[in-house]
C-alpha positions as CSV (number, residue, x, y, z in Angstrom):
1,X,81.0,-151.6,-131.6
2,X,77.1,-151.1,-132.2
3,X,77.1,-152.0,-135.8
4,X,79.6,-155.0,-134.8
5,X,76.4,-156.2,-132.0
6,X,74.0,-155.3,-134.7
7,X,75.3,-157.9,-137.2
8,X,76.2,-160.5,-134.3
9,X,72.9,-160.0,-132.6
10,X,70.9,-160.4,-136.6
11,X,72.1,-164.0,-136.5
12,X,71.9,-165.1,-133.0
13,X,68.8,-166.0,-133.8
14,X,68.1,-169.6,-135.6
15,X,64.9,-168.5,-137.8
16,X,67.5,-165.5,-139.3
17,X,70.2,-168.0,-139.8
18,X,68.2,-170.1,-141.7
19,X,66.7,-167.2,-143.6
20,X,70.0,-166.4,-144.7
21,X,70.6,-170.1,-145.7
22,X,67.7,-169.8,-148.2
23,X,68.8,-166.6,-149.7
24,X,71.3,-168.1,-150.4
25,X,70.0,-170.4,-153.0
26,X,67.6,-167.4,-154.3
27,X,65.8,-164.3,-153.8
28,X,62.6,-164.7,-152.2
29,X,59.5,-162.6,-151.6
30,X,57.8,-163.2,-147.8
31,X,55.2,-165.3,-148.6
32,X,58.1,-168.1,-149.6
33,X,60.0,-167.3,-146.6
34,X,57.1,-167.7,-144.7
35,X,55.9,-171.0,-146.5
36,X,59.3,-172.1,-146.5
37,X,59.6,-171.9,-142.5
38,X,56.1,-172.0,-141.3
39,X,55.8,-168.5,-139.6
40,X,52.9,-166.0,-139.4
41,X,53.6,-163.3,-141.9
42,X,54.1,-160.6,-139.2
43,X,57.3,-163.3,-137.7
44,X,58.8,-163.2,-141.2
45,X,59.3,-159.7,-141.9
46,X,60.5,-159.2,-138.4
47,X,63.0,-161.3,-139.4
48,X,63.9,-159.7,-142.4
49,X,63.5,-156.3,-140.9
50,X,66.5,-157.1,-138.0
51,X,68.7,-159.0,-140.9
52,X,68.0,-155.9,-143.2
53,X,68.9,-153.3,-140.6
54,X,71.9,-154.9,-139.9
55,X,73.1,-155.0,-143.4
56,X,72.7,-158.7,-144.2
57,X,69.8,-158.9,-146.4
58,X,68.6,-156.2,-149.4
59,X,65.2,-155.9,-150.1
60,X,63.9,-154.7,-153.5
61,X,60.0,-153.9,-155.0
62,X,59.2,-155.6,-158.1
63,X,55.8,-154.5,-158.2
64,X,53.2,-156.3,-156.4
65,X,56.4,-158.3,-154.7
66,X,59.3,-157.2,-152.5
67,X,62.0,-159.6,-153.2
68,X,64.8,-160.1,-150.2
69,X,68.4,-161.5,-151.6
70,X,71.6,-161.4,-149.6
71,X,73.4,-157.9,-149.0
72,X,77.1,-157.4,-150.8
73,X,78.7,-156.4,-147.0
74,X,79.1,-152.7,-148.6
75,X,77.1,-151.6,-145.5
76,X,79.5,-153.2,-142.9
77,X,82.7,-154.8,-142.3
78,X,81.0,-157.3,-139.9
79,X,78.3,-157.8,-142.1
80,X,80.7,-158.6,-145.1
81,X,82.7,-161.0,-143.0
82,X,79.7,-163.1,-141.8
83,X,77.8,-163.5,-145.5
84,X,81.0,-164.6,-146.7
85,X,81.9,-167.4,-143.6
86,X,77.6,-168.5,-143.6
87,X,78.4,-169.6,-147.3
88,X,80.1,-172.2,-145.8
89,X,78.9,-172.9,-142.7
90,X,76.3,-175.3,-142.0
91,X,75.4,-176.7,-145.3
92,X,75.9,-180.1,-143.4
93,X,73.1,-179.0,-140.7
94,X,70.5,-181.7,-141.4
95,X,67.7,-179.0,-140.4
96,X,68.9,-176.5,-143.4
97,X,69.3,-179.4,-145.5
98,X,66.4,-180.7,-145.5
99,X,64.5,-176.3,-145.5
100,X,67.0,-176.0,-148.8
101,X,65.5,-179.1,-150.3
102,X,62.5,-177.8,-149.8
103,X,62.6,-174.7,-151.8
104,X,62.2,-175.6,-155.3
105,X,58.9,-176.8,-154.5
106,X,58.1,-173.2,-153.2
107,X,56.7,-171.1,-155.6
108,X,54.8,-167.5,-155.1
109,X,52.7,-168.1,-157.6
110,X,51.0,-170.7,-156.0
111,X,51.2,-169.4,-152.4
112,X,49.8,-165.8,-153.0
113,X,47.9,-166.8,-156.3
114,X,48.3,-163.4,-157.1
């Protein structure tokens, strides 16, 4: 049951949904997340800390950058189920249309000018 809530709970939340909806399209570091949905830094990666916790989302260093892409379920059954349905589910949402249009103008290099 708690890891069942965990998942459930991860995407109750509109911000996480369409966080999920972006990595879909790519991986993405925080900065572009946060660019992408115009939240303070410290919003976005509690975001991506709930998703990540519940199995959703992965996170991986590539040096200066962590990179977040979408989990493969292995951590739950739950979690598997509901990255498979989001893949189709609300692609006709006009809100995460128009945030996926968006993203190919969103680069890190130009946010962080690292």
């Amino acid at each position: 049951m708690k890891s069942f809530l965990k998942v459930t709970k991860a995407l109750s939340d509109p911000s996480r949904v369409k966080i999920m909806k972006m990595l879909q399209q790519r991986m993405m570091c925080v900065c572009e997340i946060q660019a992408a949905l115009n939240f303070a830094q410290s919003t976005t990666s509690k975001h991506l800390q709930i998703l990540e916790d519940a199995g959703l989302i992965l996170s991986k260093k590539d040096g200066l950058w962590v990179n977040y892409m979408i989990a493969d379920g292995n951590e739950s059954p739950y979690a598997a189920s509901l990255i498979g349905s989001l893949k189709h589910w609300l692609d006709e949402d006009k809100e995460i249309q128009a945030l996926i249009e968006r993203l190919p103008d969103i680069n890190r290099l130009n946010i962080c000018k690292r």
